[in-house]
C-alpha atoms as one frame of an Amber mdcrd trajectory, in Angstrom:
protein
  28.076  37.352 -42.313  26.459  39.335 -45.129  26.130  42.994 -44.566  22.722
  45.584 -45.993  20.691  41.660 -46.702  17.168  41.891 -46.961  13.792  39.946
 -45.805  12.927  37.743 -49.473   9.436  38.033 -48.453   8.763  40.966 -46.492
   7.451  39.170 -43.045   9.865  39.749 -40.078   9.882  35.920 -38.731  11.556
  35.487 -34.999  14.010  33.527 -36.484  15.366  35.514 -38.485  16.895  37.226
 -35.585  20.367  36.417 -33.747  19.419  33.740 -30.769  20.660  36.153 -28.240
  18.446  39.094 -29.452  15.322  37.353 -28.826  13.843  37.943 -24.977  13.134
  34.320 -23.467  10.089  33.819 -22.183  10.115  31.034 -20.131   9.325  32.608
 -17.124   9.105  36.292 -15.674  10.655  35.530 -12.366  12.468  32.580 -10.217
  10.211  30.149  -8.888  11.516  29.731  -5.277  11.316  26.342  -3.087  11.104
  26.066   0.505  10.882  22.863   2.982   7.747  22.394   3.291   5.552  22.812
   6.407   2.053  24.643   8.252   4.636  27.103   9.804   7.107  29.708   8.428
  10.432  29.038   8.301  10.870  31.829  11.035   7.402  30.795  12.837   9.358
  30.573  15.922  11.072  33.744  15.810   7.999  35.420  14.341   5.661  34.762
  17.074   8.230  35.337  19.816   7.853  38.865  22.041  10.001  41.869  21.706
  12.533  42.807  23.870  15.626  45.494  24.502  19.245  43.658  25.215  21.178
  46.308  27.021  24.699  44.229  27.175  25.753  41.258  25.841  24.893  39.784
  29.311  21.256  39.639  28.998  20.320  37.463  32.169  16.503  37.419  33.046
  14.091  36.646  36.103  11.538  34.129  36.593   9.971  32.558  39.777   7.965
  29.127  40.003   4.590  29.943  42.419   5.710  27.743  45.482   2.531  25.885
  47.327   3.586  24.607  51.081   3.413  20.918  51.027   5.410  19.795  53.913
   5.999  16.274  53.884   6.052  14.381  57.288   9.227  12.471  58.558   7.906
   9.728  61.444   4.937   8.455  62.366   2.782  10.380  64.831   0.086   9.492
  67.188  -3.022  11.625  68.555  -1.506  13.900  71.087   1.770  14.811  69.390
   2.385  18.120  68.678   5.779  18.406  67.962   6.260  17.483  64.305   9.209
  16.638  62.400   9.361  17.262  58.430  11.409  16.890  55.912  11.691  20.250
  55.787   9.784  23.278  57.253  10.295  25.838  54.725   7.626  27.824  53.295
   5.972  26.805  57.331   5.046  30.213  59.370   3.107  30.299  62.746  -0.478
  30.824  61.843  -1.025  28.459  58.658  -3.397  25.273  58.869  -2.950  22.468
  56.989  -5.150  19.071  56.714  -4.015  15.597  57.012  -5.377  14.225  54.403
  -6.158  10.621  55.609  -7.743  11.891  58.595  -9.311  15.674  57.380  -7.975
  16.781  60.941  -6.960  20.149  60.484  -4.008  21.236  62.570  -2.348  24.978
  63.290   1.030  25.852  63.270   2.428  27.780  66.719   5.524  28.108  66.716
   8.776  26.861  63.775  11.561  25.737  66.168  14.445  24.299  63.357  14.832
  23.468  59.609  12.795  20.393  60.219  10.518  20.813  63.183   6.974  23.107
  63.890   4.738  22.755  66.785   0.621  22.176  66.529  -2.439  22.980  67.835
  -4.097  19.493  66.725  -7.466  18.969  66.185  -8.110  23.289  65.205 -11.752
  22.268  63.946 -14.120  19.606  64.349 -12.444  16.302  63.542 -11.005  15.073
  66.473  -7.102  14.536  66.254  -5.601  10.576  64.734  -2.330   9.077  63.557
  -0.559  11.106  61.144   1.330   8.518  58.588   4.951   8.647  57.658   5.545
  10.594  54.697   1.897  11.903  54.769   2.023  15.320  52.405  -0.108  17.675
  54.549  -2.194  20.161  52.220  -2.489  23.854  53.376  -5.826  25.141  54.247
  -4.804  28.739  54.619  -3.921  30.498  57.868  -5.908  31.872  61.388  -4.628
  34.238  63.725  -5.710  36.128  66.688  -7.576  39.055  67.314  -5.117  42.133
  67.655  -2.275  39.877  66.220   1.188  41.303  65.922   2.166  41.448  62.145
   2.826  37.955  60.988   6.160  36.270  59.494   6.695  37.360  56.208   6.961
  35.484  53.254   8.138  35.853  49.562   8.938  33.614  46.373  12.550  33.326
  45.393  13.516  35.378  41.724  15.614  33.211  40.217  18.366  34.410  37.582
  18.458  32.867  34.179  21.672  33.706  32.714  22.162  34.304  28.901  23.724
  35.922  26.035  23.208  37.644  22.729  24.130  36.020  20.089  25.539  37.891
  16.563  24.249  37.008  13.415  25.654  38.303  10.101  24.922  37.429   6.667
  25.893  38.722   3.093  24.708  39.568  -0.168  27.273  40.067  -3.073  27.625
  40.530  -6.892  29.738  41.963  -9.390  28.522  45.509 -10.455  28.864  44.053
 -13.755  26.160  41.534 -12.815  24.008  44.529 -10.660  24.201  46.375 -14.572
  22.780  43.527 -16.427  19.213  42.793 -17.187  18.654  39.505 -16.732  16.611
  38.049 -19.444  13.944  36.372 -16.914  13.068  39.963 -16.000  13.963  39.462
 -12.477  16.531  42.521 -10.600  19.921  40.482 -10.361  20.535  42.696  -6.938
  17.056  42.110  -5.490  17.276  38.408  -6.122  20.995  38.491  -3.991  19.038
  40.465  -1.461  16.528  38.352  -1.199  18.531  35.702  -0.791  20.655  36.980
   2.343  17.591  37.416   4.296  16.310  33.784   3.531  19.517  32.946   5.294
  19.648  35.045   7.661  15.510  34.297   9.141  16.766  30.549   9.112  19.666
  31.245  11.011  17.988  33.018  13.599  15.314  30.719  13.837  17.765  27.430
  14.220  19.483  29.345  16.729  16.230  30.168  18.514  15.879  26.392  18.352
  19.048  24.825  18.455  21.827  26.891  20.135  23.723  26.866  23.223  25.131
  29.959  25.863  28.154  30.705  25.175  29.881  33.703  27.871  31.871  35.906
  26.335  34.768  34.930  25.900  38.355  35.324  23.602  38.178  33.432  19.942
  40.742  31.298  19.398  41.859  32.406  15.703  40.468  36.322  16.369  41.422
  37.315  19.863  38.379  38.876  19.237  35.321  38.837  22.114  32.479  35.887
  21.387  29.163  34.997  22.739  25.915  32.728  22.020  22.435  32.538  23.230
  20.313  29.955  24.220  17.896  27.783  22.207  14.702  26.128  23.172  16.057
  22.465  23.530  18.885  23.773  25.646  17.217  25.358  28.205  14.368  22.522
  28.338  17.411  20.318  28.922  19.050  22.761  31.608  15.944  23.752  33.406
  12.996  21.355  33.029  14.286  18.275  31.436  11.437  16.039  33.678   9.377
  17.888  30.965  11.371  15.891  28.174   9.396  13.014  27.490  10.331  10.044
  25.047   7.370   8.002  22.956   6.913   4.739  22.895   7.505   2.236  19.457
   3.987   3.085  18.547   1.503   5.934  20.111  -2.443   6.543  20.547  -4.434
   9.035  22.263  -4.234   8.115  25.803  -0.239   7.849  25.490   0.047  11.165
  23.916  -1.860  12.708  26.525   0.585  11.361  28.753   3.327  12.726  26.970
   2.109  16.055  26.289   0.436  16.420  30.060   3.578  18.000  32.009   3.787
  21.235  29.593   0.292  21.709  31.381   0.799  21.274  34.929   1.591  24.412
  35.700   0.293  27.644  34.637   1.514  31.433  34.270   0.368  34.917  34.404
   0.495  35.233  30.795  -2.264  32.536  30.166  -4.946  34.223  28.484  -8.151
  33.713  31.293  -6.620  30.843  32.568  -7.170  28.853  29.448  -4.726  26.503
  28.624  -3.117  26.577  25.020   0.229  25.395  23.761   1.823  25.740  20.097
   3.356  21.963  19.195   5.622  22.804  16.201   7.039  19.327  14.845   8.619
  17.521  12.038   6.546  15.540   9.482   6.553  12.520  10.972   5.367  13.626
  13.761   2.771  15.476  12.285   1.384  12.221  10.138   1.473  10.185  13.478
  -0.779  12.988  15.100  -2.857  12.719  12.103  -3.007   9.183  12.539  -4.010
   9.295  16.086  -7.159  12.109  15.077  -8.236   9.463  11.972  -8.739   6.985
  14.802  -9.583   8.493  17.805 -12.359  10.499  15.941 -15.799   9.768  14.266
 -15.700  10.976  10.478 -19.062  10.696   8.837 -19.379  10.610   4.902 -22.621
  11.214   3.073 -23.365   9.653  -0.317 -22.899  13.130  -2.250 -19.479  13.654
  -0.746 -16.975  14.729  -2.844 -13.760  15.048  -1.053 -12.397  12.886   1.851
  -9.822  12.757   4.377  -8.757  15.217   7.314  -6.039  17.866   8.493  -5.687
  17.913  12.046  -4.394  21.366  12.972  -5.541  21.313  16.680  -5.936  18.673
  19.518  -7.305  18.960  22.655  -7.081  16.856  26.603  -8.756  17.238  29.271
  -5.856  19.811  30.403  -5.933  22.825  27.813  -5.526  22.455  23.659  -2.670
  22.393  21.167  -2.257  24.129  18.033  -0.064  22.069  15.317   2.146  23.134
  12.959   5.119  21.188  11.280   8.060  23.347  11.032   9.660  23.268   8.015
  13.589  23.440   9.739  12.824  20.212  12.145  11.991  18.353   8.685  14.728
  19.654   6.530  17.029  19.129   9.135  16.214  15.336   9.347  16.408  15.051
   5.722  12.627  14.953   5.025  11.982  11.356   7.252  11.799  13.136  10.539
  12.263  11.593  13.445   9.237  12.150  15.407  10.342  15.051  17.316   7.892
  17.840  18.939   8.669  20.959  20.484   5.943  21.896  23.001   5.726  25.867
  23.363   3.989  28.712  25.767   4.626  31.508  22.997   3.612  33.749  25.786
   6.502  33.209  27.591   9.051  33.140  24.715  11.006  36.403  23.983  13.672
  38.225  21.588  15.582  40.794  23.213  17.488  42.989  20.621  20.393  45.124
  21.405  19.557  48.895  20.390  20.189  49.936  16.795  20.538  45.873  16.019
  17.371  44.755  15.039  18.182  43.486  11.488  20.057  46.342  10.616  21.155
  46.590   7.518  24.324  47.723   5.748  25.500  48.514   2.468  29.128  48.194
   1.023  31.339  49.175  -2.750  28.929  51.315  -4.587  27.100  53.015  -1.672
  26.741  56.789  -1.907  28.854  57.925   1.177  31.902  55.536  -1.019  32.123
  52.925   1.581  33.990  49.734   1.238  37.453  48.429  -0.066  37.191  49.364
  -3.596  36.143  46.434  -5.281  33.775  46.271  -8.667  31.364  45.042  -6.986
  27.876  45.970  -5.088  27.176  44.612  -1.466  25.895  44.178   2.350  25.095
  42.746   5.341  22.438  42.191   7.626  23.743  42.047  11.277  21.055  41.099
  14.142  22.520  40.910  18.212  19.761  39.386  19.925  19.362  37.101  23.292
  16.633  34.903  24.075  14.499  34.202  26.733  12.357  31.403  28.036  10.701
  32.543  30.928   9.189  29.595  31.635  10.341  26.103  30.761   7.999  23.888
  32.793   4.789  25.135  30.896   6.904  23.905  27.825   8.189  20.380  27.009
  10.005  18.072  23.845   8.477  15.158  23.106  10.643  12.786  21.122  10.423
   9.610  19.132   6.844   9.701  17.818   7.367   7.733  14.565   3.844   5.239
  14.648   0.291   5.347  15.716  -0.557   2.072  17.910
């Protein structure tokens, strides 16, 4: 290479310079692709309440709002007053209940066993019948005396959910040779690594919110070390409300997927907002097309001759039970390789929770390089981000899966 050359005509020409000194300009920063989808790739997570873990036991409450529906066990006739159920719990002296084929109301005096109560038939104005076998009685309240002694108490069962937190780590890593350099696209080499962890480390939480299983604490194999897992949505549908699970048909319309979605609304909770029924269906995109397909048909779309744009996005359906709010999650489609396979996870956010251990929400750590001269030593700049969390689905049967909705009928 010639040495002290100059420019023949005096105009400095870009190509006159060494390839390498001349900035690219392709693009000023990384164009980034994600699955696609209506929800966040942490949607689930993101919407979920906020808890504090104390151990790595987390266990929670719930309790399912009992009615008394005793169910008779042998016919009985007109003057019987001695009657035998399948079971009497949930029965205390005082209550009245109504046979329905007859509207006789009858009063409980006395519980003498697990299976058997005593009546005073005919406590109103229908005169006292045949009470059928297997006849569900419905409860019309209770009656007692003037200057009644206090009655038998009653209470609904807590029941104990057991769980676990789960430990999620991820890293971020680079040479500090690679932190040093400017990277020609203009983009910060150790932002872009940061950046990156967290991706993984939101869809890691999130599958596990969706996917995972308990695990107790208990010795790993190759560590010796102490391990644990919490539980996912699909898992605890399965373990404590899988009549909630519902499978479609070959094909789907309207009617059918009220059927389908109809036990996630049979019961309520506290945490409905003015009793008004509303679930949150996230689902993969085949699911979400065969939805679309069922609104195309099961709705009137009117088009006007100066019209300009056609078509529909369904992002809500309602029954004659409460509403649902869709939104495809992009993990349920990525995770069936784009075809989906009809799957739909039906949701009571309100009842859905995160409980973080203290001091472990997302937190954040910094290795080689860091000013209090942490780490091993190596040339090289990096962290973590650790999260301990357990989850909690308080309430299972306003929630269900539907599975297998691949065609509209």
């Amino acid at each position: 290479m010639a040495l002290g050359t100059f420019n023949a005509n005096g105009l400095f020409y870009t190509n006159y310079n060494p390839a390498e000194l001349n900035q690219r300009s392709f693009s000023n920063m990384i164009l980034r692709l994600f699955p696609n989808g209506s929800a966040p790739l942490f949607a689930l997570t993101g919407e979920a309440g906020r808890k504090r873990a104390k151990a790595s036991t987390h266990g929670y409450f719930t309790k399912h709002f009992a009615i008394t529906k005793p169910k008779v066990d042998g016919a009985k006739v007109a003057g019987d007053t001695s009657i035998t159920f399948d079971s009497t719990a949930g029965i205390v002296p005082g209550m009245v209940f109504q046979v329905p084929a007859t509207r006789e109301n009858i009063r409980c005096t006395s519980v003498t066993s697990s299976t058997v109560a005593v009546f005073q038939r005919s406590f109103g104005g229908v005169a006292a019948g045949a009470i059928a076998d297997n006849a569900e009685l419905i409860l019309v309240g209770n009656a007692h005396t003037e200057a009644s002694t206090r009655p038998t108490e009653r209470s609904m069962a807590a029941v104990y959910v057991p769980n676990y937190t789960s430990i999620l780590r991820n890293a971020w890593a680079l040479s500090d040779t690679a932190r040093a350099s400017l990277a020609e696209a203009g983009y910060n080499n150790v932002a872009e690594n940061k950046l990156d962890c967290m991706t993984f480390h939101s869809t890691d939480f999130e599958s596990q919110m969706i996917w995972g299983q308990p695990v107790a604490p208990v010795a790993d194999a190759a560590t010796g070390k102490l391990i644990h897992s919490t539980q996912g949505f699909i898992d605890a549908m399965n373990q404590y409300a899988s009549s909630n699970i519902q499978t479609a048909a070959a094909t789907t319309n309207y009617s059918e997927l009220v059927d389908l979605v109809d036990p996630a609304l049979s019961q309520s909770t506290s945490k409905d907002a003015m009793g008004r029924k509303e679930r949150t269906i996230f689902c993969d995109n085949l699911a979400m097309k065969v939805f679309h397909d069922i609104g195309m048909n099961s709705a009137d779309v009117n088009m006007t001759i100066d019209s300009t744009t056609f078509g529909m996005q369904f992002t809500e359906f309602r029954t004659y039970r409460g509403s649902f709010r869709l939104l495809e999650h992009p993990l349920l489609s990525e995770m069936s390789q784009g075809a989906g396979t009809g799957l739909a996870l039906i949701i009571d956010l309100p009842t859905v929770g995160v409980a973080y251990m203290d001091g472990r929400d997302i937190k954040k750590e910094q290795y080689d390089g860091s000013d209090d001269s942490t780490g091993d030593g190596i040339d090289a700049v990096g962290g973590s981000l650790t999260s301990e969390f357990a989850t909690e689905f308080h309430s299972p049967p306003t929630c269900g899966i539907v599975n297998g909705i691949t065609a509209y009928a």
